[in-house]
C-alpha positions in Angstrom: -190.3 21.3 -82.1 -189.6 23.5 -78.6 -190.8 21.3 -76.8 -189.0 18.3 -77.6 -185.8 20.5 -77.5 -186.7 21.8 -73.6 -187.3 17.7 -73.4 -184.3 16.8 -74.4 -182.0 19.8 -72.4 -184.2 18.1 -69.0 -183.3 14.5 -69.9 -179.3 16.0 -70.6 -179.3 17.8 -67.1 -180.8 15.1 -65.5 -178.3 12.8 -66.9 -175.8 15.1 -66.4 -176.6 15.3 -62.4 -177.0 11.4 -61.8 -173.8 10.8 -63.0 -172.6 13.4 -61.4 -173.8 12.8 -57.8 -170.2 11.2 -56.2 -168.6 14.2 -57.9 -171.0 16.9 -56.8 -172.6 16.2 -53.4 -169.2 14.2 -51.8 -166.4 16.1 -49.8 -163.9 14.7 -52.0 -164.3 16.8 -55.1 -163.2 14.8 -58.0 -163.2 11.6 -60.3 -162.7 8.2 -58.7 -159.0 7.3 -60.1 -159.2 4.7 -62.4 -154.9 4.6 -62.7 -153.2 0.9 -62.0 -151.3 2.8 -59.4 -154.7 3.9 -57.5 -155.7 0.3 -57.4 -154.7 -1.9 -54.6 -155.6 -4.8 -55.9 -153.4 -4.2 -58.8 -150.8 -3.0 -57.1 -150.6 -6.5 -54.9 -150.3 -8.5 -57.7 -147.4 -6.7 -58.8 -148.5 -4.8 -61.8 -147.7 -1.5 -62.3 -148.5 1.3 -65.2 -146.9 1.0 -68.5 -145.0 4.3 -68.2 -143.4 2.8 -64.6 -142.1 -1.0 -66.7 -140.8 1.6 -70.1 -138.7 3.3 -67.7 -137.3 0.6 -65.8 -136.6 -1.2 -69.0 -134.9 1.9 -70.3 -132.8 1.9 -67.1 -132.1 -1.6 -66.7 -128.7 -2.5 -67.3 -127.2 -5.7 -68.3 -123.9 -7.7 -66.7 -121.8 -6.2 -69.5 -122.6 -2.8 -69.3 -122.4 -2.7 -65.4 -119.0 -4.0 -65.7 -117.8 -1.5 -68.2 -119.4 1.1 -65.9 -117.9 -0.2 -63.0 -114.5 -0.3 -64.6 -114.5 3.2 -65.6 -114.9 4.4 -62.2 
């Protein structure tokens, strides 16, 4: 039973390490960003994060409201 336990914590920590090899042993410190606006090739095809498009829709205006805005000034 111990020994398949210390077997187990080994295989975890060596695991553990090998996915952890960019992260640890690399100057950069840190996780590769997987965000749309961290990806180029994303970002050249015009798409954008979903929090960026909710808040231009909730600013987005239509012709009648920039008129009435424009005739309050």
């Amino acid at each position: 039973m111990d020994t398949v336990l210390i077997v187990t914590l080994v295989a975890v920590a060596v695991a553990i390490l090998l996915l952890g090899i960019r992260v640890f042993f690399t100057k950069r410190w840190g996780f590769p960003s997987s965000h749309v606006d961290g990806n180029k090739p994303l970002t050249d095809r015009g798409l954008s994060c979903h929090r960026h498009q909710s808040q231009e829709v909730l600013h987005h205006k239509n012709l009648a409201e920039r008129l009435r805005a424009q005739k309050e000034l």
